[in-house]
RODO-2510 file (C-alpha; in nm, 4 decimals, decimal comma):
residues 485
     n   res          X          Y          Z
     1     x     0,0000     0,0000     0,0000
     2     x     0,1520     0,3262    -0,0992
     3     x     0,2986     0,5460     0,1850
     4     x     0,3224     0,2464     0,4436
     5     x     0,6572     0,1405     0,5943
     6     x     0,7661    -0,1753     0,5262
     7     x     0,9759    -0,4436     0,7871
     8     x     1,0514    -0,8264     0,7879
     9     x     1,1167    -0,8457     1,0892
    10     x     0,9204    -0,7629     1,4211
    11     x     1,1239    -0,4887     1,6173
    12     x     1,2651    -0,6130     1,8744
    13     x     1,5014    -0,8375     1,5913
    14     x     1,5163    -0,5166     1,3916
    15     x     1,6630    -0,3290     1,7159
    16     x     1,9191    -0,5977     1,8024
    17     x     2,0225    -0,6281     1,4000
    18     x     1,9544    -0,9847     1,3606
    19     x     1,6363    -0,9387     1,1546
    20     x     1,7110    -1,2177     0,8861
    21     x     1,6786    -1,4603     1,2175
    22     x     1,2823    -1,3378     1,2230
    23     x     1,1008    -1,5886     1,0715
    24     x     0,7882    -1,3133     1,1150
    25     x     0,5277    -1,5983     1,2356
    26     x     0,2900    -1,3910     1,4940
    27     x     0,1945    -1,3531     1,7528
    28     x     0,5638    -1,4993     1,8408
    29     x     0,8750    -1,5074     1,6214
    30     x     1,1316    -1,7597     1,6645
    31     x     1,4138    -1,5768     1,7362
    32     x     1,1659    -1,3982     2,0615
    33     x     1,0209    -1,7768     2,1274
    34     x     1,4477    -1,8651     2,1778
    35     x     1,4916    -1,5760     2,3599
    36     x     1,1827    -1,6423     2,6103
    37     x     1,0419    -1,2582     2,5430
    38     x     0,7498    -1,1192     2,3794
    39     x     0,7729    -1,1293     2,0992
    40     x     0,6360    -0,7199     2,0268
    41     x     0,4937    -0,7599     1,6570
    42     x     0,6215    -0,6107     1,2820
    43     x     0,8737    -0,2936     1,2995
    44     x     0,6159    -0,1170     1,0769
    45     x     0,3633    -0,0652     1,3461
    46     x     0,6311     0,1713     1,5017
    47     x     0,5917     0,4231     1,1864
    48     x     0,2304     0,5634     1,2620
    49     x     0,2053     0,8769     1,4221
    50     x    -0,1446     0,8662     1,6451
    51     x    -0,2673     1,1967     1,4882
    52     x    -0,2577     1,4646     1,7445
    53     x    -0,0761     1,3143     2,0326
    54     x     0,2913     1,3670     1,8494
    55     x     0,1879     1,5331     1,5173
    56     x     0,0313     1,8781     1,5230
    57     x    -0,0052     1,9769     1,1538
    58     x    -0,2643     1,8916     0,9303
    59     x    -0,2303     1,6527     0,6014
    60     x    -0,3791     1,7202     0,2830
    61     x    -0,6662     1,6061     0,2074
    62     x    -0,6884     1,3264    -0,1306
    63     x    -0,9033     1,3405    -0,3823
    64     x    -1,1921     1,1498    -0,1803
    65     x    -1,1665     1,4169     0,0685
    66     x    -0,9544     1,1699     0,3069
    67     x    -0,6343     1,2365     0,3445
    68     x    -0,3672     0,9860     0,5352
    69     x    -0,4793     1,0051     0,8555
    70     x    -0,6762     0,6878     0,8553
    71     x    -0,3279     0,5120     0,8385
    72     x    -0,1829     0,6261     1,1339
    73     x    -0,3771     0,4708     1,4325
    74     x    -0,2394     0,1038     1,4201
    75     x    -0,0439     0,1479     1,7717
    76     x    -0,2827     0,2024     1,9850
    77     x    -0,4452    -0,1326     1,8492
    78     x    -0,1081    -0,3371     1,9399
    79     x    -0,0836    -0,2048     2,2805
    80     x    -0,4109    -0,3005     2,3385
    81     x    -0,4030    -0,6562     2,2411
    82     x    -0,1143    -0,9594     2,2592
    83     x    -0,0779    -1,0205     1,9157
    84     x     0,0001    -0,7615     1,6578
    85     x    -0,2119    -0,6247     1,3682
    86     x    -0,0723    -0,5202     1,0750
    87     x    -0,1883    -0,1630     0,9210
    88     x    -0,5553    -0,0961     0,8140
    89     x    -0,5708    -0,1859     0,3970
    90     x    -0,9260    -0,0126     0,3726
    91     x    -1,0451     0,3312     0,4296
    92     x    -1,2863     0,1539     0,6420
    93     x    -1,0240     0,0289     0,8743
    94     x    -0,8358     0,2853     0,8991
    95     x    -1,1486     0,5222     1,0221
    96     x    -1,2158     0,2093     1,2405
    97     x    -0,8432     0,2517     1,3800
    98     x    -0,8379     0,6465     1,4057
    99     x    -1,1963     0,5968     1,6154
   100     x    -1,0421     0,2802     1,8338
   101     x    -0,7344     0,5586     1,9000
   102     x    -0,9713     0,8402     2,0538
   103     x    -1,1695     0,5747     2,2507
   104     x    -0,8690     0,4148     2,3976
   105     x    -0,6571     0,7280     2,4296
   106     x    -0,8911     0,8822     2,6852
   107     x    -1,1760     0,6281     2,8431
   108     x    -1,2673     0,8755     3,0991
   109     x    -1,2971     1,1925     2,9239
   110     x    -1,6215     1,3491     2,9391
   111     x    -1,6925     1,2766     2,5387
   112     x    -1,6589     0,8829     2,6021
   113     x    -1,8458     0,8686     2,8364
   114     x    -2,1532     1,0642     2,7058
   115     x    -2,1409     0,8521     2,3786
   116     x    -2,1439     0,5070     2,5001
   117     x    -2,2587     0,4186     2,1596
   118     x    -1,9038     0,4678     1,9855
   119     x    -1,7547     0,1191     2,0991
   120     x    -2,0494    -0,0371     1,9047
   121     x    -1,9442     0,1421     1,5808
   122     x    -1,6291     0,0296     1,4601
   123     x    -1,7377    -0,3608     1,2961
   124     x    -1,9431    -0,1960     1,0669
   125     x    -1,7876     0,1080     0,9023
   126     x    -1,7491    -0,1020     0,5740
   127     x    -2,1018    -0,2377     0,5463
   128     x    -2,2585     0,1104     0,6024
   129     x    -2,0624     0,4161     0,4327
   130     x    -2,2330     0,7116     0,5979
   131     x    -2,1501     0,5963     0,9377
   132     x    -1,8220     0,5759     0,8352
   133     x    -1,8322     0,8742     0,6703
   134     x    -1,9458     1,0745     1,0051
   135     x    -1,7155     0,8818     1,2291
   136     x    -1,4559     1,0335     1,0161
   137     x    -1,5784     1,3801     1,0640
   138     x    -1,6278     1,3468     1,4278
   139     x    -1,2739     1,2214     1,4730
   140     x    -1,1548     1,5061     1,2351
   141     x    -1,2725     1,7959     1,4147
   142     x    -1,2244     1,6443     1,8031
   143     x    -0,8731     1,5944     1,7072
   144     x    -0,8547     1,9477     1,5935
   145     x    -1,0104     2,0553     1,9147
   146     x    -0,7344     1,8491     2,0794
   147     x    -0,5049     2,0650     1,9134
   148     x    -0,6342     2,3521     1,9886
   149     x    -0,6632     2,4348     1,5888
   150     x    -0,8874     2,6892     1,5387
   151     x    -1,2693     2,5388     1,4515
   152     x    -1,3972     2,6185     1,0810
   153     x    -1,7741     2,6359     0,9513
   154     x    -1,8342     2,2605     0,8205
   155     x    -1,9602     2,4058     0,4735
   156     x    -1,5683     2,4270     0,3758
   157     x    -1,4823     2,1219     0,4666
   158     x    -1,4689     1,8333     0,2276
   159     x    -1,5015     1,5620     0,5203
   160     x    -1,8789     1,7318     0,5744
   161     x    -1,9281     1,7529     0,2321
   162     x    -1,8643     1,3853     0,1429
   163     x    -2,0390     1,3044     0,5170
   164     x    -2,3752     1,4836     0,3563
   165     x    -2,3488     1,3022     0,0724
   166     x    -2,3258     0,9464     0,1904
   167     x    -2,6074     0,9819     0,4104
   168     x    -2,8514     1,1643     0,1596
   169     x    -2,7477     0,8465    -0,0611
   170     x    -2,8208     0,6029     0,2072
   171     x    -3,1696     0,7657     0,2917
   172     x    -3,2575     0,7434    -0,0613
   173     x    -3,1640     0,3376    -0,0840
   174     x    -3,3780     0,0883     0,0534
   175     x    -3,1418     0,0554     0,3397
   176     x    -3,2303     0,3586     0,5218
   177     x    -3,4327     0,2102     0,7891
   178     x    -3,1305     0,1032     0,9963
   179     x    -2,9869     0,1342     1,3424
   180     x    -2,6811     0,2670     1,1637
   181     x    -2,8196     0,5345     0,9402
   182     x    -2,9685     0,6632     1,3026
   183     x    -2,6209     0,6127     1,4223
   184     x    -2,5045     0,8215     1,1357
   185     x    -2,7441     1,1156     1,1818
   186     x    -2,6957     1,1193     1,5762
   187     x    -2,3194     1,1487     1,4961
   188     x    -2,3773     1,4029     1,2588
   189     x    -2,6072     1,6031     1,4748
   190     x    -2,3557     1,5934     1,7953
   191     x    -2,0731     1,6677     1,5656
   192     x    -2,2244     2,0091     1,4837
   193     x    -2,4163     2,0980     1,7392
   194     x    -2,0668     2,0921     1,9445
   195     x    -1,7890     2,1647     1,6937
   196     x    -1,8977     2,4042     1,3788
   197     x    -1,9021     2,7507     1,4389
   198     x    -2,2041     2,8052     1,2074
   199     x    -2,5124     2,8454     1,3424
   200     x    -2,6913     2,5229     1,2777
   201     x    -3,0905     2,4572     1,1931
   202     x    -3,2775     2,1511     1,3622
   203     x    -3,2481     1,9362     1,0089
   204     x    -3,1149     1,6364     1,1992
   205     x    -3,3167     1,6403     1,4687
   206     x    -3,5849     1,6000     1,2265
   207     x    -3,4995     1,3341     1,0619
   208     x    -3,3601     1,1442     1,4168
   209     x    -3,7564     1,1832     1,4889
   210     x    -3,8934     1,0537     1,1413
   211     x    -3,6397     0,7765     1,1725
   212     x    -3,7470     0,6637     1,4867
   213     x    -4,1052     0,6676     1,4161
   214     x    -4,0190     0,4864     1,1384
   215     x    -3,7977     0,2174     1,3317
   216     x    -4,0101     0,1821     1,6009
   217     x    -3,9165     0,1160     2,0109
   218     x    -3,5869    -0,0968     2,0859
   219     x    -3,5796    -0,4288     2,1406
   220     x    -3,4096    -0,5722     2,4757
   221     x    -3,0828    -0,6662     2,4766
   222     x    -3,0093    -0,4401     2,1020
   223     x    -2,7513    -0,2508     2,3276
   224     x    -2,6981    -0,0191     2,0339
   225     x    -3,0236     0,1005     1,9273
   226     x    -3,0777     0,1670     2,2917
   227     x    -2,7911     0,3481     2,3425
   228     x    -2,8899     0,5844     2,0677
   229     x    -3,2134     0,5924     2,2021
   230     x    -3,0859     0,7491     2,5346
   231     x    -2,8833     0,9994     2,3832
   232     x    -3,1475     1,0809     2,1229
   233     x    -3,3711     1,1880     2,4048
   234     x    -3,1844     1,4572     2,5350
   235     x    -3,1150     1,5581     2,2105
   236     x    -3,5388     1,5567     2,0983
   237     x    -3,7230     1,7123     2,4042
   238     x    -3,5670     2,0997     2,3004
   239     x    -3,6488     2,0500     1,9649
   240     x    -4,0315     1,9374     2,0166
   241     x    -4,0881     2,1700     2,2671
   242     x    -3,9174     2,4630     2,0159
   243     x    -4,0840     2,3007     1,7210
   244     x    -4,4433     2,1726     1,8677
   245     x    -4,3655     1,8687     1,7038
   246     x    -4,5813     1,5720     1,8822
   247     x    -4,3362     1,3850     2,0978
   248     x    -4,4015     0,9941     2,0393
   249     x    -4,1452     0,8548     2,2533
   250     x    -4,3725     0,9791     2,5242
   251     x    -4,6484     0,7329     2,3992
   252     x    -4,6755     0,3292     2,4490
   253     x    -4,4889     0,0813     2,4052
   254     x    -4,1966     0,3762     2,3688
   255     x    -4,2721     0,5520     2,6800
   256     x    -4,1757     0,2045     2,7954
   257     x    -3,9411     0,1341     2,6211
   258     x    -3,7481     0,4782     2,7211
   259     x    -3,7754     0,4323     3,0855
   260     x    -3,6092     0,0463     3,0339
   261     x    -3,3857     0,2255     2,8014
   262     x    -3,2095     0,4554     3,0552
   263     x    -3,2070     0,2017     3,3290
   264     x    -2,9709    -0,0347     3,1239
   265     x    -2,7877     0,2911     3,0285
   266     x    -2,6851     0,3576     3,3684
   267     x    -2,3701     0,2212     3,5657
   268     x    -2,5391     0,2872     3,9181
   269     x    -2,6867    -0,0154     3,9841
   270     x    -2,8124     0,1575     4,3516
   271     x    -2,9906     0,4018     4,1079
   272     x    -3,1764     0,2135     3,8627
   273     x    -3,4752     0,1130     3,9813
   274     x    -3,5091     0,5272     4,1164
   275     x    -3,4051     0,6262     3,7634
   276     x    -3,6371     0,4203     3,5698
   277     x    -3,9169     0,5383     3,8471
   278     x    -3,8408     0,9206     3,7511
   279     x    -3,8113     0,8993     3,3972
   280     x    -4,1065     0,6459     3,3392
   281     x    -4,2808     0,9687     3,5021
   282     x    -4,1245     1,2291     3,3328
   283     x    -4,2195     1,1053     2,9828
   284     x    -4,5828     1,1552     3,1332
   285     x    -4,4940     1,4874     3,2143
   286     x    -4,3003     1,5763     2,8736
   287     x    -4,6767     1,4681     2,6642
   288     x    -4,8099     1,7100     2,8822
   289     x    -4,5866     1,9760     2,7447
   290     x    -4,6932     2,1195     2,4517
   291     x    -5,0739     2,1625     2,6349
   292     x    -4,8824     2,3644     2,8862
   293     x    -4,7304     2,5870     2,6381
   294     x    -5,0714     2,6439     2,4389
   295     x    -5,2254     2,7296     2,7876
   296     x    -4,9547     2,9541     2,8749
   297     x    -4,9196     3,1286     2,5081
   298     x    -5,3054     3,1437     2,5582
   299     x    -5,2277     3,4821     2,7875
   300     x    -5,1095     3,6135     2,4484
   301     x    -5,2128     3,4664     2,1728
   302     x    -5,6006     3,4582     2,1002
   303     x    -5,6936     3,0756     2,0605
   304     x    -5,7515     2,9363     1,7167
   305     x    -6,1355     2,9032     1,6308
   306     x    -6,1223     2,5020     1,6585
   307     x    -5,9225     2,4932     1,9737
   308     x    -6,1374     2,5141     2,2675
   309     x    -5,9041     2,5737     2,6188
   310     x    -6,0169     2,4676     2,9712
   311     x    -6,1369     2,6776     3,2069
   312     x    -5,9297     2,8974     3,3891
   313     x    -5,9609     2,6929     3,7013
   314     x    -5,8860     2,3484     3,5479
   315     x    -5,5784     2,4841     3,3915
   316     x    -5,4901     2,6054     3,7334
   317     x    -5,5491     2,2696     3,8405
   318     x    -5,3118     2,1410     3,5346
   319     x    -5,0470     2,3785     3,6297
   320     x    -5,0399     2,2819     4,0169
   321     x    -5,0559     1,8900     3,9700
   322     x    -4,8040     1,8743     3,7343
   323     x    -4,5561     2,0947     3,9290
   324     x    -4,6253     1,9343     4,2180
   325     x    -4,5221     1,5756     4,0334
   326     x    -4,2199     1,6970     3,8970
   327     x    -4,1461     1,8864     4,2391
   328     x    -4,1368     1,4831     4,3845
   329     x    -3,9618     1,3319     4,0996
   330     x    -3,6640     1,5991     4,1252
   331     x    -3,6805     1,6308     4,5003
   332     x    -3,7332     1,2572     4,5695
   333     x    -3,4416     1,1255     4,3168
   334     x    -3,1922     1,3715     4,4291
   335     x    -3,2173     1,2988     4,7999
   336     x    -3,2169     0,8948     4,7010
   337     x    -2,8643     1,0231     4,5603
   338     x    -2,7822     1,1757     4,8782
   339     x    -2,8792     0,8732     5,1055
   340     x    -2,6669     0,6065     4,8987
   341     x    -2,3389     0,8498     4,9013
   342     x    -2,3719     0,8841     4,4853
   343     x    -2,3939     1,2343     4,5515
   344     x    -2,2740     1,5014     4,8087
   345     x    -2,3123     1,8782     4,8780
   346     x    -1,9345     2,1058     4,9363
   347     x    -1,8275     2,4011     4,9575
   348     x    -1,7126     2,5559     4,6965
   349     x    -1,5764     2,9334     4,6312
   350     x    -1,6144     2,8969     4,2799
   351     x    -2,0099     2,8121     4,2420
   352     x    -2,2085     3,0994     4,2340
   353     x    -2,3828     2,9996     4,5064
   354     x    -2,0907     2,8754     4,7255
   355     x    -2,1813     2,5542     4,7417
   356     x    -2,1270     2,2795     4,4517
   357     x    -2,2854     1,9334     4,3988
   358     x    -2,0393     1,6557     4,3316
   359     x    -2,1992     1,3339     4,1689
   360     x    -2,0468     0,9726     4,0706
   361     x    -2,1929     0,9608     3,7633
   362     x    -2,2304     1,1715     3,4826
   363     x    -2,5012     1,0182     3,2774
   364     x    -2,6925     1,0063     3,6057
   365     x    -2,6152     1,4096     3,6993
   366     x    -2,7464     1,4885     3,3313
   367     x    -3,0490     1,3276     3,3436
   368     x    -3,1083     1,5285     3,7231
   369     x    -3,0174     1,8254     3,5688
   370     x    -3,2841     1,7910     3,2894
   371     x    -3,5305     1,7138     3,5471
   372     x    -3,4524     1,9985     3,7348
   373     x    -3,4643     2,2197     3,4151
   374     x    -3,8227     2,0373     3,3638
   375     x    -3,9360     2,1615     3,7412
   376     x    -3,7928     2,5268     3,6126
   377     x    -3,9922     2,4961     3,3173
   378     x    -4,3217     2,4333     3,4537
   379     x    -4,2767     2,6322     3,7568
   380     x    -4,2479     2,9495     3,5344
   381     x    -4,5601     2,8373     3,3404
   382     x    -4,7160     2,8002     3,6428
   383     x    -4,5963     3,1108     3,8092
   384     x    -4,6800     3,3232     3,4981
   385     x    -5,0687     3,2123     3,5079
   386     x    -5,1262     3,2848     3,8742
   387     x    -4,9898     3,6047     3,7785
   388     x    -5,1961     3,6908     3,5475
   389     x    -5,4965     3,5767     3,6931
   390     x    -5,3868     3,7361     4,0390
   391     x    -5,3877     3,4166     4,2155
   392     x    -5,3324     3,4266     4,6144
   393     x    -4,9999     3,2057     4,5452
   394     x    -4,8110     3,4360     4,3096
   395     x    -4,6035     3,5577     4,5889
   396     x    -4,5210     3,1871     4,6989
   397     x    -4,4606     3,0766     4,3398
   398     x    -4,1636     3,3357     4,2806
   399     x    -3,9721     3,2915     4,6284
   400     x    -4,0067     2,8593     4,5187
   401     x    -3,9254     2,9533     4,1604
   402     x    -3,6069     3,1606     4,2771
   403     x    -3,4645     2,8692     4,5366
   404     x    -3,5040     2,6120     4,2626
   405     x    -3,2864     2,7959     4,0318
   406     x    -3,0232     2,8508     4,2929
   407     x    -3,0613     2,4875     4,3875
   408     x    -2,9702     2,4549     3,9940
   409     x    -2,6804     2,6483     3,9739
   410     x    -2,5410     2,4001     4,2510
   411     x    -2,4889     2,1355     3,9681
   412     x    -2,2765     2,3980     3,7310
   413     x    -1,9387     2,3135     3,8824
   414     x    -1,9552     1,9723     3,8534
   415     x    -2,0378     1,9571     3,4811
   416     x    -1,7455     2,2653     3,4041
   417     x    -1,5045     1,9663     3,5283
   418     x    -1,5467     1,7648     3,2439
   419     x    -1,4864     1,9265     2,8360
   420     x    -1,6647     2,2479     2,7503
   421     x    -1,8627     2,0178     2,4834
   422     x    -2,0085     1,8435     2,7645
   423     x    -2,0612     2,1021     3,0005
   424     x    -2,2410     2,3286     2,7712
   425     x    -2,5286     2,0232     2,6266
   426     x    -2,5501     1,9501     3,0205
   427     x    -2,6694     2,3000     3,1467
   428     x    -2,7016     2,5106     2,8485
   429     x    -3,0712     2,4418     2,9148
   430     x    -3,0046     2,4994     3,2798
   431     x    -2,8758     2,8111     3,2085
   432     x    -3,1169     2,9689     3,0079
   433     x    -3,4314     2,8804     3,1629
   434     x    -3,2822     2,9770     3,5240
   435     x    -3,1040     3,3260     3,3965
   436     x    -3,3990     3,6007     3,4852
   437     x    -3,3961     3,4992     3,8068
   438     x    -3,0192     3,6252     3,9105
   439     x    -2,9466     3,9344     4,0940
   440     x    -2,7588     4,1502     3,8770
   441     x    -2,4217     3,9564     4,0144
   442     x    -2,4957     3,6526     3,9571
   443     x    -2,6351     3,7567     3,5911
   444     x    -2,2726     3,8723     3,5331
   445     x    -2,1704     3,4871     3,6598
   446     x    -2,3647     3,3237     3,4831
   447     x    -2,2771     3,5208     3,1672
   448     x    -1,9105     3,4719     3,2531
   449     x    -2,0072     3,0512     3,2037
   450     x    -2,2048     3,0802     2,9234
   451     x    -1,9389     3,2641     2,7013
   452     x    -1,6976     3,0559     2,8317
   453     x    -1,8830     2,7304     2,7276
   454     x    -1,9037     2,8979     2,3995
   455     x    -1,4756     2,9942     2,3675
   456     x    -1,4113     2,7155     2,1473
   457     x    -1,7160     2,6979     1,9367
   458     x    -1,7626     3,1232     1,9091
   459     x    -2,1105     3,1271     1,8112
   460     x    -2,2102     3,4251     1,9967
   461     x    -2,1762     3,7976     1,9327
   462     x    -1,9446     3,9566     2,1604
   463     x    -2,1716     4,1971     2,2900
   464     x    -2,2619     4,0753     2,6333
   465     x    -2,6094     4,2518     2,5993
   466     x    -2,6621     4,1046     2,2821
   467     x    -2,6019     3,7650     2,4153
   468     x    -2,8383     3,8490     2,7516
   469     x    -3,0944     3,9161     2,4798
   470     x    -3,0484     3,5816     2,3291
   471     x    -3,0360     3,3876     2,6409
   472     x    -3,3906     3,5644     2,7730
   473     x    -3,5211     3,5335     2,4325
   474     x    -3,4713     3,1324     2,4008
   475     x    -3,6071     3,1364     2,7630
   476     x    -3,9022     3,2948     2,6570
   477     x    -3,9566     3,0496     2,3564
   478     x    -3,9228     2,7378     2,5952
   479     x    -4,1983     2,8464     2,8685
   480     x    -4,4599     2,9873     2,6587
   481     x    -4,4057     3,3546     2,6357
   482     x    -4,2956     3,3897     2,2908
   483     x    -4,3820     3,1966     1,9781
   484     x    -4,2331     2,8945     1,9463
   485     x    -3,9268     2,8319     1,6593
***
């Protein structure tokens, strides 16, 4: 293969000079097997670079849009494994290699751990094209962020291009129906959402939600599928709240299906039969969702002739049960963390509120967060209609609404621990929906985190006012007050 080293001999022969004594039968020469050693594999696994760990400049790209990175990653396969493999001979493999590299590199950075999913991937990057084809681009641009190389807009680059591409051909075979073209699109989807500069539509998350419709629930023990499924969700809920698209993986068997879904995800084995509890009930509360927005966007928006509203009392009614259940769920799961030592409350100078939340896992802290961004939610709904309607609880409402949000800013330390990529998709939400109700400090704190989330993507303006205007306008969008994207 052009631009691969060649060796007959495995290196520890070619080190001591006696390589014609390698009769190069792996996993274990003869001249090693004499020598009772290891034998440590062909000399030409020494000549890839992993890309980024000792190499810092960029290779062209070929005329597929490639480039020779692919063929680099070989080494961190040997040292993983007794006997030697020799260098990836497809473009396949060698995506297969450069993803094995990241994984193994780093197990316990923040972006492994958040896409459980990736170990599943590599076995079938030559069956299925567009998941190789986004692999490629996800490993492209995290790589770059390693280096700290400056991020580009994905339009000019060729590795987007050609990712496009394969996955508008694949949707258009008969093939598209497949666990991997969702893997494809989720890739594709996190890949932007946390790496291009541009700002980005909802496209993907479209077409995650016609593909699951299409696909139907997961099956148990399809670890893959319901992996994506799990990270899918947190992806969805912004987008058919923003969108009022009807959310079917809050209807049977998927509302099912979810809540068994994220109680395989989870490592906490204390905290599964809690976590399938909560989110079994929160999937009741997210169908109730886009009713609550109508109701609240009913204080503004005259309703349309064929939509006839309750009355004012049994929305009131609405309101208070379904704050109240979400008040439990958050309340109730977050103590069970407390009592089983998976979570613990310090002090902490740096938190805004002085006090930090430190939890053991972080698939289990992001799915508390998002419940506690659901409470925030609804509480502001809520809050807002006793308002309007000068309800005897307003007062009540705004003093619970304001503790809650401190109570969330308790969780914002622990996430900035891990990569900016997944601090910002854990509290972004957070963030935004808890903003308005900072003193005028801790406004300039929590602006501080958000542009700092943003330094390596650089989406927003530099203006701080003109990014408090986004932030309150988003915030508006998501309970009700403004029209919805």
């Amino acid at each position: 293969m052009p631009g691969v080293p060649r060796s007959s001999g495995c290196r520890r022969c070619k080190a001591r000079k006696i390589k014609m004594q390698c009769d190069q039968k792996w996993p274990q020469c003869n001249a090693c097997q004499k020598r009772g050693v290891a034998c440590p594999g062909p000399s030409a696994m020494l000549k890839f670079v992993p890309d980024g760990l000792q190499s810092d400049h960029r290779r062209p790209l070929d005329q597929d849009g490639y480039g020779t990175e692919p063929h680099q990653l070989q080494l961190q396969f040997q040292s993983q494994t007794p006997s030697p493999r020799f260098p990836p001979t497809t473009i396949a493999d060698g995506v297969a290699a450069r993803l094995v590299l990241h994984l193994n590199s780093a197990p316990n950075r923040g972006m492994i751990i958040q896409t459980k999913y990736l170990k599943h991937l590599p076995k079938r990057f030559s069956e299925f094209p567009c998941l190789r084809d986004a692999i490629y681009l996800f490993c492209s641009v995290w790589a770059d962020f390693c280096r700290h190389v400056p991020l580009v807009e994905f339009v000019t680059m060729p590795a987007y291009g050609r990712a496009i591409r394969s996955l508008r051909l694949t949707l258009e075979s008969p093939n598209a129906m497949t666990v991997e073209t969702l893997a494809a699109i989720t890739i594709l989807q996190r890949t932007e959402d946390l790496f291009n500069p541009a700002r980005r539509t909802m496209l993907h998350e479209k077409g995650i939600t016609i593909l699951l419709a299409a696909m139907g629930p997961p099956k148990p023990g399809d670890e893959l599928y319901t992996s994506l499924v799990c990270e899918n969700y947190g992806i969805l809920v912004p987008y058919w709240i923003l969108t009022g698209w009807r959310n079917i993986m809050n209807d049977p068997p998927w509302r099912d299906a979810i809540s068994n879904a994220m109680y395989d995800y989870s490592e906490l084995k204390q905290m599964k039969v809690p976590l399938r509890s909560a989110l079994f009930r929160l999937t009741g509360i997210c169908a109730k969702m886009l009713d609550l927005i109508g109701y609240r966007q009913s204080l503004w928006k005259p309703a349309e002739s064929t939509t006839v509203l309750p009355s004012v009392e049994d929305i009131t009614e609405e309101f208070r049960r379904t704050d109240k259940e979400a008040q439990i769920i958050t309340s109730d799961f977050l103590k069970n963390m407390f009592e089983v030592g998976e979570a613990t409350e310090e002090k902490d100078p740096t938190s805004i509120t002085g006090i930090s939340y430190h939890l053991s896992s972080l698939h289990v802290a992001q799915a508390l967060i998002a419940f506690f961004g659901f409470r925030v939610c609804i509480l502001r709904m809520r809050y807002d209609w006793s308002h309007a309607h000068g309800h005897s609880d307003e007062a009540e409402l705004l003093i619970e609404l304001r503790a809650l949000c401190v109570q969330v800013w308790n969780f914002i330390p622990y996430f900035c621990r891990y990569e900016a990529f997944v601090a910002v998709t854990s509290t972004r939400r957070a963030l935004v929906l808890t903003f308005e109700l900072a003193i005028p400090e801790e406004k300039e704190r929590l602006l501080d985190i958000y542009i700092g989330l943003d330094s390596y993507r650089k989406r927003l303006p530099e203006d701080r006012a003109l990014i408090e205007r986004e932030i309150l306008s988003l915030a508006r969008s998501l309970t009700g007050r403004a029209p919805l994207q």
